[in-house]
N, CA and C atoms as an extended XYZ file, in Angstrom:
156
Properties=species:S:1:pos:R:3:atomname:S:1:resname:S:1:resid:I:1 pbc="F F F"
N        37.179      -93.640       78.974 N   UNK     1
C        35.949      -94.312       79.383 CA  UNK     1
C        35.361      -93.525       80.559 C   UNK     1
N        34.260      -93.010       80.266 N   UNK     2
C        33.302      -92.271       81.575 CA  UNK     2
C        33.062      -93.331       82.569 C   UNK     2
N        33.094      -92.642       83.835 N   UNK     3
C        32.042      -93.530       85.081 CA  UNK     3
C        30.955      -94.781       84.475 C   UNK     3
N        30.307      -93.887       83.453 N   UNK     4
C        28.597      -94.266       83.524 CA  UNK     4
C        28.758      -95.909       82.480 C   UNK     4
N        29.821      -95.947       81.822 N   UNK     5
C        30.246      -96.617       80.935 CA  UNK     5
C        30.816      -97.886       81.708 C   UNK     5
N        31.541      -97.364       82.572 N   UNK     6
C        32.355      -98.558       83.598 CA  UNK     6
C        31.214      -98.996       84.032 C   UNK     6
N        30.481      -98.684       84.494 N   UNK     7
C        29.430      -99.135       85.697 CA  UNK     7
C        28.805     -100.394       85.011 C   UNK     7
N        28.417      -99.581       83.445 N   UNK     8
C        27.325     -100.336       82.530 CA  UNK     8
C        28.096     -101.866       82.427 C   UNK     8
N        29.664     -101.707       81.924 N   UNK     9
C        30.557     -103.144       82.072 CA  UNK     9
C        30.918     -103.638       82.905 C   UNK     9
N        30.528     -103.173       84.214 N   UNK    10
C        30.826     -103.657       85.709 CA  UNK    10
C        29.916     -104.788       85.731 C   UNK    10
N        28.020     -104.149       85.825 N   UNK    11
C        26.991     -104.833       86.123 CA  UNK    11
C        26.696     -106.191       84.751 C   UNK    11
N        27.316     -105.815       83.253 N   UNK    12
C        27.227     -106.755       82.927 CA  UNK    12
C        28.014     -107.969       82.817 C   UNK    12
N        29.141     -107.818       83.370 N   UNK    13
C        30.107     -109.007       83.649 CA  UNK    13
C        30.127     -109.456       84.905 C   UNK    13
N        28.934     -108.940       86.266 N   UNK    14
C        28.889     -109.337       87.242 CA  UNK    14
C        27.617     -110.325       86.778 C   UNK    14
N        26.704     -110.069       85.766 N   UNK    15
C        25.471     -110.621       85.635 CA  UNK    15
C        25.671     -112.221       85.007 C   UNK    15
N        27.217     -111.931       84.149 N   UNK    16
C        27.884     -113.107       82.916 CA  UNK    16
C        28.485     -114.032       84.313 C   UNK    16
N        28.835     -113.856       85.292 N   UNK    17
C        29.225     -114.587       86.397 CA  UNK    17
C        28.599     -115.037       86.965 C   UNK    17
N        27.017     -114.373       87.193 N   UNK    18
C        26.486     -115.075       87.946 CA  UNK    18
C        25.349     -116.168       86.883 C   UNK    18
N        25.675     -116.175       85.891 N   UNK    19
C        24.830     -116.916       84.893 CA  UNK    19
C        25.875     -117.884       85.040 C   UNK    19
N        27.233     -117.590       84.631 N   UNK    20
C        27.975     -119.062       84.724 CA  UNK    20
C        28.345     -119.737       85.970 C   UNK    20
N        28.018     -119.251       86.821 N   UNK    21
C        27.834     -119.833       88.299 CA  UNK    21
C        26.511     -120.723       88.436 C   UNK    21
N        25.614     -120.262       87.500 N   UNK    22
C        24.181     -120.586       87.928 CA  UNK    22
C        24.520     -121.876       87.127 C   UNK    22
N        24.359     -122.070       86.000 N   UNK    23
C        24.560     -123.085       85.114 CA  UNK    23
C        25.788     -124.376       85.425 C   UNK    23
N        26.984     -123.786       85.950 N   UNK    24
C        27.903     -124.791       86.881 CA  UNK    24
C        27.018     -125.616       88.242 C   UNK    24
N        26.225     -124.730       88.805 N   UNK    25
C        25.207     -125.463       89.645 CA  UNK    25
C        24.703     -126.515       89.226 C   UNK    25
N        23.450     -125.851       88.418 N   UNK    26
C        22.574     -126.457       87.982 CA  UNK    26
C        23.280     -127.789       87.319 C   UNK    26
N        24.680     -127.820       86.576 N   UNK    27
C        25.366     -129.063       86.250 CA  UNK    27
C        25.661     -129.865       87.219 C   UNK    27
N        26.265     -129.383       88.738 N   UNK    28
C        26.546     -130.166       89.533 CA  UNK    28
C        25.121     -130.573       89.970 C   UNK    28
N        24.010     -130.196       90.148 N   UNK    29
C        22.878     -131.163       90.373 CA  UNK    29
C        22.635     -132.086       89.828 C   UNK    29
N        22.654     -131.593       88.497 N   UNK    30
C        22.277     -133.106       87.762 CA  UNK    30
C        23.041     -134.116       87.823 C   UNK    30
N        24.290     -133.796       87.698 N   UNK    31
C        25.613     -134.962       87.747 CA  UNK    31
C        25.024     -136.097       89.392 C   UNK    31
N        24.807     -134.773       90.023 N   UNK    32
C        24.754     -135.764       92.062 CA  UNK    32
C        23.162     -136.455       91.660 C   UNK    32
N        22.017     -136.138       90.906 N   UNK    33
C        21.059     -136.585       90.998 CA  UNK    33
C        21.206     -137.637       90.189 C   UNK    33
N        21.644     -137.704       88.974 N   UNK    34
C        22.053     -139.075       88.525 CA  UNK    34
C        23.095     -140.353       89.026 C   UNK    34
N        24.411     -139.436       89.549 N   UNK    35
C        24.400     -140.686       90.379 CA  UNK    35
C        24.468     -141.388       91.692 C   UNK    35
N        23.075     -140.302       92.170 N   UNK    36
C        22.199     -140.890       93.674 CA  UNK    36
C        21.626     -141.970       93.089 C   UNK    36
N        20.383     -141.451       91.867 N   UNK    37
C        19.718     -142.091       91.538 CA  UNK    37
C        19.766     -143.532       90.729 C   UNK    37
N        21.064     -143.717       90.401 N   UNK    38
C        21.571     -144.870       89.611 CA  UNK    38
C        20.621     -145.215       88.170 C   UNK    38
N        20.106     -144.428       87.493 N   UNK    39
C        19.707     -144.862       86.312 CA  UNK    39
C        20.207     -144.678       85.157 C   UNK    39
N        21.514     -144.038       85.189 N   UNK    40
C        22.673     -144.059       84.461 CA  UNK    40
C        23.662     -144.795       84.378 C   UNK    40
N        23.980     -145.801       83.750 N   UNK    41
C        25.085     -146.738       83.692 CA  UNK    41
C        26.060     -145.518       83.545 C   UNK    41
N        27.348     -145.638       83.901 N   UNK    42
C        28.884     -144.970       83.297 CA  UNK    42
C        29.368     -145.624       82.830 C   UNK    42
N        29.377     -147.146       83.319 N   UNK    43
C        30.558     -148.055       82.744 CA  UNK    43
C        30.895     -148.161       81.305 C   UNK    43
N        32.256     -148.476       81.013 N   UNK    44
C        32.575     -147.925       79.633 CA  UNK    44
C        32.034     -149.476       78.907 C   UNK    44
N        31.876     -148.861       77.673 N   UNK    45
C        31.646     -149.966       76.705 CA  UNK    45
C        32.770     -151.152       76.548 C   UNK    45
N        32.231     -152.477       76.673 N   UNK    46
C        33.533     -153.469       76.666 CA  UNK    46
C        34.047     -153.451       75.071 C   UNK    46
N        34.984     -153.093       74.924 N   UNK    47
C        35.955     -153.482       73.614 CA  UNK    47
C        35.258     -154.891       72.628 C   UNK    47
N        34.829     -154.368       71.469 N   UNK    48
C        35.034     -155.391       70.115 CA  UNK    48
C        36.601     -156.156       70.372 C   UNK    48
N        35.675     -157.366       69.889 N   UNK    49
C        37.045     -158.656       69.632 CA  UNK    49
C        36.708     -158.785       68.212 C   UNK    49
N        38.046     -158.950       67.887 N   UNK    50
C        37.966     -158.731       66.463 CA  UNK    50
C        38.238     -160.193       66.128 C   UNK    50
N        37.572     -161.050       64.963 N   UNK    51
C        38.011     -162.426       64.465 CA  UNK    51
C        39.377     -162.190       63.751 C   UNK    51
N        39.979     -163.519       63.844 N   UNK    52
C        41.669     -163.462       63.218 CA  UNK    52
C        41.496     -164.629       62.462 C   UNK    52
């Protein structure tokens, strides 16, 4: 593998990091803006009762 070759897979797996850095962000915003904002219930669904 030449220099010029490394470099080329250097800058594009520094670029794949900073995309999945960006996008882990951008997830933790939304997660804190929804629940600042409370218009998302979480609570789990209450369980079916089943007739016997």
């Amino acid at each position: 593998m030449d220099d010029a070759e490394f470099r080329r897979q250097e800058r594009t797996l520094i670029r794949l990091i900073g995309v999945c850095m960006l996008a882990f962000a951008l997830g933790m915003a939304l997660w804190l803006y929804n629940e600042r904002s409370g218009n998302i219930s979480h609570r789990a669904i209450p369980p079916v009762q089943k007739a016997d």
